[in-house]
DRENDOKOL-50737 format. One record per residue: residue in three letters; chain; x, y, z of N, C-alpha, C in turn. Coordinates in Angstrom, 3 decimals, m for minus. Example, Ala and Ser with C-alpha at 12.3 -4.5 7.8 and 13.67 -1.06 7.14 Angstrom:
<pts>
+------+-------+----------+----------+----------+----------+----------+----------+----------+----------+----------+
! rest ! kette !      n.x !      n.y !      n.z !     ca.x !     ca.y !     ca.z !      c.x !      c.y !      c.z !
+------+-------+----------+----------+----------+----------+----------+----------+----------+----------+----------+
!  ALA !     A !   13.190 !   m5.690 !    7.800 !   12.300 !   m4.500 !    7.800 !   13.200 !   m3.300 !    7.800 !
!  SER !     A !   12.850 !   m2.250 !    7.080 !   13.670 !   m1.060 !    7.140 !   12.900 !    0.030 !    7.870 !
+------+-------+----------+----------+----------+----------+----------+----------+----------+----------+----------+
</pts>
This chain:
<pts>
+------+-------+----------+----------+----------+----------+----------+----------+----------+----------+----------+
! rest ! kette !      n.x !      n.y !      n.z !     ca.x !     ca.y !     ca.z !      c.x !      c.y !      c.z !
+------+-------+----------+----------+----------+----------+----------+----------+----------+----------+----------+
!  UNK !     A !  138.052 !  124.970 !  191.736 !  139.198 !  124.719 !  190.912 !  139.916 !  123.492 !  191.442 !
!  UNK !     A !  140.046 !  122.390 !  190.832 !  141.394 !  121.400 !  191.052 !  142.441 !  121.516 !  191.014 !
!  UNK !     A !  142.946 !  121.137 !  192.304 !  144.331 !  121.113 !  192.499 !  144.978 !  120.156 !  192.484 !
!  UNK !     A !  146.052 !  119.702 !  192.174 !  146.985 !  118.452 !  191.829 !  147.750 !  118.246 !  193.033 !
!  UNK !     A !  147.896 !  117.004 !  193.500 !  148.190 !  116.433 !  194.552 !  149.348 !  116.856 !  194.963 !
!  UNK !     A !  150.426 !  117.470 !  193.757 !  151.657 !  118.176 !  194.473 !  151.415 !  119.283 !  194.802 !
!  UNK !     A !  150.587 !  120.347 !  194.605 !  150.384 !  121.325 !  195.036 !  149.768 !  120.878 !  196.743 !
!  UNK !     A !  148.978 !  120.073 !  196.939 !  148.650 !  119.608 !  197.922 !  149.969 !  119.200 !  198.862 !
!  UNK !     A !  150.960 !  118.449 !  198.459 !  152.235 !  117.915 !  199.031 !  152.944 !  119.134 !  199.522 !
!  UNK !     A !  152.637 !  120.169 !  198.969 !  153.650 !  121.318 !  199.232 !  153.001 !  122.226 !  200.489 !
!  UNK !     A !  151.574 !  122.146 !  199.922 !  151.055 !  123.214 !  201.265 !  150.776 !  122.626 !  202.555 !
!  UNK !     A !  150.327 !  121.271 !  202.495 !  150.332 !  120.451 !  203.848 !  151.315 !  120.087 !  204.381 !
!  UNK !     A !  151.462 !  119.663 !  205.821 !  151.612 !  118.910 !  206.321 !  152.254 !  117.274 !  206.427 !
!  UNK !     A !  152.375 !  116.377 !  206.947 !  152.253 !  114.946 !  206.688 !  150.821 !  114.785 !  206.654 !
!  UNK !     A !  150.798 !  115.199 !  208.630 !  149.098 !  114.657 !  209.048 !  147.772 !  114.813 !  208.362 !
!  UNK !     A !  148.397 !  116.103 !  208.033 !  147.290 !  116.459 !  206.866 !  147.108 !  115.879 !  205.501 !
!  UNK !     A !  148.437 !  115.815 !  205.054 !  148.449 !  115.199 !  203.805 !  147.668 !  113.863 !  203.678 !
!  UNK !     A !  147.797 !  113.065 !  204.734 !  147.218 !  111.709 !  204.905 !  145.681 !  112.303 !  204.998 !
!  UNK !     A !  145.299 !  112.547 !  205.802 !  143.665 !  112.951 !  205.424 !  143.430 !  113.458 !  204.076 !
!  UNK !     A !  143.841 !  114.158 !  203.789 !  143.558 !  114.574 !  202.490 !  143.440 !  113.398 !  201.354 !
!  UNK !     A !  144.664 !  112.837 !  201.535 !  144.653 !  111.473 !  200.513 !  143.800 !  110.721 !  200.519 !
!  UNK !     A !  143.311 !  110.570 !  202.063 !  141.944 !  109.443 !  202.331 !  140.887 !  109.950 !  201.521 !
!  UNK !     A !  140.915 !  110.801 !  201.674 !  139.177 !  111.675 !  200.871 !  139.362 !  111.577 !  199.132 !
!  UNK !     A !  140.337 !  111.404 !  199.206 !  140.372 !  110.979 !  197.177 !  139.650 !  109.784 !  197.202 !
!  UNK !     A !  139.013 !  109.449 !  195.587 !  138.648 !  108.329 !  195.013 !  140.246 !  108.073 !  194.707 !
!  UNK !     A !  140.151 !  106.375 !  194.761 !  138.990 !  105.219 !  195.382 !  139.321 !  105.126 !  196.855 !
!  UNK !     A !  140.133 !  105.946 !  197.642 !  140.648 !  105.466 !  199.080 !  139.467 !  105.965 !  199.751 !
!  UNK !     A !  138.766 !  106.473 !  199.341 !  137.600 !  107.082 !  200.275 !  136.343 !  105.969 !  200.330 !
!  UNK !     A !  135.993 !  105.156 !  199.006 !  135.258 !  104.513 !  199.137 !  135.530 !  102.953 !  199.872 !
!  UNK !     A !  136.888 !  102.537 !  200.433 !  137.201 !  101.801 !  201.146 !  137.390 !  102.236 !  202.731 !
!  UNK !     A !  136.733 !  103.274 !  202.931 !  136.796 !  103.385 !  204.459 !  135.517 !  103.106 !  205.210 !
!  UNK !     A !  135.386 !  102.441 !  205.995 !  134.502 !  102.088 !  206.773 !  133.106 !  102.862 !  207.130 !
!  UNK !     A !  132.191 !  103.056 !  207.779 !  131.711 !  104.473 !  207.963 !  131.909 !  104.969 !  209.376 !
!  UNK !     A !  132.359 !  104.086 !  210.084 !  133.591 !  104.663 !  211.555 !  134.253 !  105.525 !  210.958 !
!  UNK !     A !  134.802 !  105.183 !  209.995 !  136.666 !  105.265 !  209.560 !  136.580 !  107.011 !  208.719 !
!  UNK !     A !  135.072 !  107.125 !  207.979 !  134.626 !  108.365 !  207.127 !  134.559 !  109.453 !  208.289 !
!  UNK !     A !  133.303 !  108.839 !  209.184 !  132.858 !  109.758 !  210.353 !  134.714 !  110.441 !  210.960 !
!  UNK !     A !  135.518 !  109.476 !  211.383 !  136.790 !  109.899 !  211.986 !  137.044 !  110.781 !  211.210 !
!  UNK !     A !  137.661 !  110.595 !  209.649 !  137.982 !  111.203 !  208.897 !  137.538 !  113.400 !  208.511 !
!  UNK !     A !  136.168 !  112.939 !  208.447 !  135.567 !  114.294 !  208.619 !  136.044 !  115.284 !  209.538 !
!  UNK !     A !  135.945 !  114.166 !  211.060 !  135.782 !  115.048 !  212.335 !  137.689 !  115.529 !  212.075 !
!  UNK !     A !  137.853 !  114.849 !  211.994 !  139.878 !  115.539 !  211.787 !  139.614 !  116.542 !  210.610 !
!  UNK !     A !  139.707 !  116.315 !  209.265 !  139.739 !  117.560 !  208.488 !  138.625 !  118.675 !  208.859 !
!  UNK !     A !  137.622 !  118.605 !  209.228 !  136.999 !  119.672 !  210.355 !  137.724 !  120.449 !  210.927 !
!  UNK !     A !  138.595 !  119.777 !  212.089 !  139.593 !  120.316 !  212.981 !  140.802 !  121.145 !  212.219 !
!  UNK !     A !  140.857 !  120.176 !  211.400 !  142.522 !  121.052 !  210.460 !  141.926 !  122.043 !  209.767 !
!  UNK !     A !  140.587 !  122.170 !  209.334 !  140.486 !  123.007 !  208.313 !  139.464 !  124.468 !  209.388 !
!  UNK !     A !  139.153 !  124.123 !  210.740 !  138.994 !  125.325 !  211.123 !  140.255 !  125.836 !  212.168 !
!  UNK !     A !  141.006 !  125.276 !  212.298 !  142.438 !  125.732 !  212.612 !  143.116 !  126.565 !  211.569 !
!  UNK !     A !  143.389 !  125.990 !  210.524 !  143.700 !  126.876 !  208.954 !  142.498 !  127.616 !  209.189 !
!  UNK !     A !  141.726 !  128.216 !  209.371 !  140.734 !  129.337 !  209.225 !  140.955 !  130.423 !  210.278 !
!  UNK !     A !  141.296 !  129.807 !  210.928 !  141.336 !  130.857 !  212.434 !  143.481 !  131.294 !  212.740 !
!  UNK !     A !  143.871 !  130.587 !  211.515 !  145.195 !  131.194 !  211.781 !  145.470 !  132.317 !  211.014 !
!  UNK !     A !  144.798 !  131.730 !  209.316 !  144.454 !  132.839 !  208.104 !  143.644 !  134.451 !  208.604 !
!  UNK !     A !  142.773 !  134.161 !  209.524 !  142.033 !  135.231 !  209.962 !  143.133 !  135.973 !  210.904 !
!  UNK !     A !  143.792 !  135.253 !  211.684 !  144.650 !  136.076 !  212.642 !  145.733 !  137.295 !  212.200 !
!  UNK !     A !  145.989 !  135.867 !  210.549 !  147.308 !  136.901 !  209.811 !  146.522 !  137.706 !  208.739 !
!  UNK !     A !  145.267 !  137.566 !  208.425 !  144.539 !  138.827 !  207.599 !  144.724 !  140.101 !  208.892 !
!  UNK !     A !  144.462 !  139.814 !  209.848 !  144.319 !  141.267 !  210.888 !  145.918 !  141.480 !  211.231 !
!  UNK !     A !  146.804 !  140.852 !  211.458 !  148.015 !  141.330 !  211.300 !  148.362 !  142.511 !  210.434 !
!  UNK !     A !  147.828 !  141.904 !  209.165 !  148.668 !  142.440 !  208.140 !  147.720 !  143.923 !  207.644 !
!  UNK !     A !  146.365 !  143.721 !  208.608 !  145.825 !  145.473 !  208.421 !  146.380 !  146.250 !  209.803 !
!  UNK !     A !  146.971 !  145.347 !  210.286 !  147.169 !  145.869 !  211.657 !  146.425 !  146.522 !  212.507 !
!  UNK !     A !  145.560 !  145.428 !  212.972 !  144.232 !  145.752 !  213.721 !  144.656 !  144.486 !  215.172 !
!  UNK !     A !  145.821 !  143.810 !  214.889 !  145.825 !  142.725 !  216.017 !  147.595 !  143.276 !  216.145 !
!  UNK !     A !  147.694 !  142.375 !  217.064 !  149.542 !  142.193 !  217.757 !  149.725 !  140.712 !  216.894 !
!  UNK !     A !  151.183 !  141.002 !  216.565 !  151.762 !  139.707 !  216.215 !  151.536 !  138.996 !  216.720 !
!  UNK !     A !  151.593 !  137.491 !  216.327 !  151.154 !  136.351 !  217.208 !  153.284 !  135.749 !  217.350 !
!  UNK !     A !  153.510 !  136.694 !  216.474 !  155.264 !  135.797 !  216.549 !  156.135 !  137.499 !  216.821 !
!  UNK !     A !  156.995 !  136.975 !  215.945 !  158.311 !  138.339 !  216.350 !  157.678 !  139.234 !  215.705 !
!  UNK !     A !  157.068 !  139.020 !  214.677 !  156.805 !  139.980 !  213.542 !  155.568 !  139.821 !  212.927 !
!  UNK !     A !  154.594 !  141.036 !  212.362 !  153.762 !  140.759 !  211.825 !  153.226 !  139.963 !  210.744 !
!  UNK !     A !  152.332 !  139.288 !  210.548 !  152.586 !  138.233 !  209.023 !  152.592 !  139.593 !  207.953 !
!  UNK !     A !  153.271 !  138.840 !  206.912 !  153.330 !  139.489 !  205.902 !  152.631 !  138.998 !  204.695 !
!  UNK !     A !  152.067 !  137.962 !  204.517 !  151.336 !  137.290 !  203.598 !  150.756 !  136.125 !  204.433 !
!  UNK !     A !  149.840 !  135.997 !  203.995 !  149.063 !  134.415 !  204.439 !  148.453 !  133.305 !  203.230 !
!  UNK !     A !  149.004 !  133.526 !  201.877 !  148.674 !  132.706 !  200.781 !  148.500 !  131.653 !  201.058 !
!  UNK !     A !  149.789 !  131.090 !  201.905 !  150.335 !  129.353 !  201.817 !  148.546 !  128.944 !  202.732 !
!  UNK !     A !  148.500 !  130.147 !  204.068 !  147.413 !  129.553 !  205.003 !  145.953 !  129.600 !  204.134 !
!  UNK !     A !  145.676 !  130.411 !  202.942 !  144.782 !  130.418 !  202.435 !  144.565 !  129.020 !  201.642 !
!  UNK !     A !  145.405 !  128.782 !  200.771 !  145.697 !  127.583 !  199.934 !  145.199 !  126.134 !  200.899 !
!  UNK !     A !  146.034 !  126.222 !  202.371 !  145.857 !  125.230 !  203.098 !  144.582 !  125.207 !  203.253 !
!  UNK !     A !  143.992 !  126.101 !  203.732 !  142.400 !  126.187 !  204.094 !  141.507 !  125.419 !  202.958 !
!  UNK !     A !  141.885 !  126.039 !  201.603 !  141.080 !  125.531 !  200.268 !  140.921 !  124.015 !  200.109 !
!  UNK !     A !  142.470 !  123.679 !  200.257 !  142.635 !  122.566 !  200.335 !  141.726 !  121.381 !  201.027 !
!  UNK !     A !  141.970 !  121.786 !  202.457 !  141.276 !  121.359 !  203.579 !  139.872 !  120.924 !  203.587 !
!  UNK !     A !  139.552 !  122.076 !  203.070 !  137.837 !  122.389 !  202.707 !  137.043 !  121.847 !  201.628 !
!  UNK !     A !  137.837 !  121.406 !  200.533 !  137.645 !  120.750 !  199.522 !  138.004 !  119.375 !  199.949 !
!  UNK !     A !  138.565 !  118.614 !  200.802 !  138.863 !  117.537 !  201.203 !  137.581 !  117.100 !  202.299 !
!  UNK !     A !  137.284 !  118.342 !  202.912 !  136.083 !  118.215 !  203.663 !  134.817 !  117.949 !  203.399 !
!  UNK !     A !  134.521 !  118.611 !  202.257 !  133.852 !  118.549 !  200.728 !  133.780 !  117.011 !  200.524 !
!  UNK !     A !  134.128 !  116.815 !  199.689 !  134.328 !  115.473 !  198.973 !  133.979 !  114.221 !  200.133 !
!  UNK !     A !  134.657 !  114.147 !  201.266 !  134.061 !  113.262 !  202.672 !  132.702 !  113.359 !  203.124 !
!  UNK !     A !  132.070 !  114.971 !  202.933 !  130.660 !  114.831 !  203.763 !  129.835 !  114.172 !  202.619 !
!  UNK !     A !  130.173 !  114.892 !  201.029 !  129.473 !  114.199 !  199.793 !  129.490 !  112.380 !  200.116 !
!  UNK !     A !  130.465 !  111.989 !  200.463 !  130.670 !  110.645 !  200.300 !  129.743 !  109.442 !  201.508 !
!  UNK !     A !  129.788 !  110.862 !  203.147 !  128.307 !  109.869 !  203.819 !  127.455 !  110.766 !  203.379 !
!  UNK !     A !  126.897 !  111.368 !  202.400 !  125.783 !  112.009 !  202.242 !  125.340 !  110.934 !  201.143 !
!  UNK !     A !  126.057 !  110.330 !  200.207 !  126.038 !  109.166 !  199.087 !  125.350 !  107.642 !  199.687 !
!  UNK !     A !  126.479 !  107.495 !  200.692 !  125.976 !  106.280 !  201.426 !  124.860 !  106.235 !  202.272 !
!  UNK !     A !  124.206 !  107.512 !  202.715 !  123.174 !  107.786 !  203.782 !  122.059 !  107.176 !  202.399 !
!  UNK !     A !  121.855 !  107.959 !  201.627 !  121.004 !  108.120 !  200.505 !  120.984 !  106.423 !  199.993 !
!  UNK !     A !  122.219 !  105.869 !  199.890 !  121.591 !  104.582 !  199.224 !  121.365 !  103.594 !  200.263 !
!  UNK !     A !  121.601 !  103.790 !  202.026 !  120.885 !  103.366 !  202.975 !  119.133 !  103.394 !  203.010 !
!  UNK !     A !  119.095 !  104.678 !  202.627 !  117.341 !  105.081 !  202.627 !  116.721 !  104.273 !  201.454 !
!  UNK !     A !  117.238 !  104.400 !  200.071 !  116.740 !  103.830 !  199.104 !  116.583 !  102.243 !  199.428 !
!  UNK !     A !  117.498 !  101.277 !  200.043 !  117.953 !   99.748 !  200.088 !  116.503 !   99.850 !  201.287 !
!  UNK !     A !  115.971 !  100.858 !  202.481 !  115.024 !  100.574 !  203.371 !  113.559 !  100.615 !  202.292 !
+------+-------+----------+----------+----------+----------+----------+----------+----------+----------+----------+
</pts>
């Protein structure tokens, strides 16, 4: 499902937000393939961080873990959303050196 960039503005971050933006057309096809590779390896990081916080507050909220704060989570939507987000941004970057790998092989 597509999500619209304010929905994106709301569930991220800055830091994040900026990666995310990079991985849109056309800012994605002006990045270097240093600049892609960087890119990946960060939304990687953000998006298995959002995975492993979402998982913490799914077991909260069956109460199978201890709070990680004062109180147990009570919802984890926003961390789910972030994750989607993330992951679909992650998406779209590996497609993009998987594009350029492919018309490397074809140009050999």
């Amino acid at each position: 499902m597509a999500r619209s960039r304010r929905t994106e503005q709301r569930a991220l971050d800055k830091d994040e937000l900026a990666f995310v933006e990079k991985s849109h057309h056309p800012a994605i096809k002006d990045l270097s393939d240093k600049d892609l590779a960087d890119l990946i390896r960060q939304l990687r990081d953000r998006r298995d961080k959002a995975r492993d916080v979402a998982s913490q507050q799914r077991r909260e909220m069956r109460g199978k873990s201890a709070p990680s704060g004062a109180k147990p989570a009570a919802d984890n939507s926003g961390t789910k959303e972030k994750l989607a987000i993330l992951a679909a941004a992650l998406k779209r970057a590996n497609k993009e050196r998987d594009r350029r790998g492919a018309g490397a092989a074809e140009a050999a």
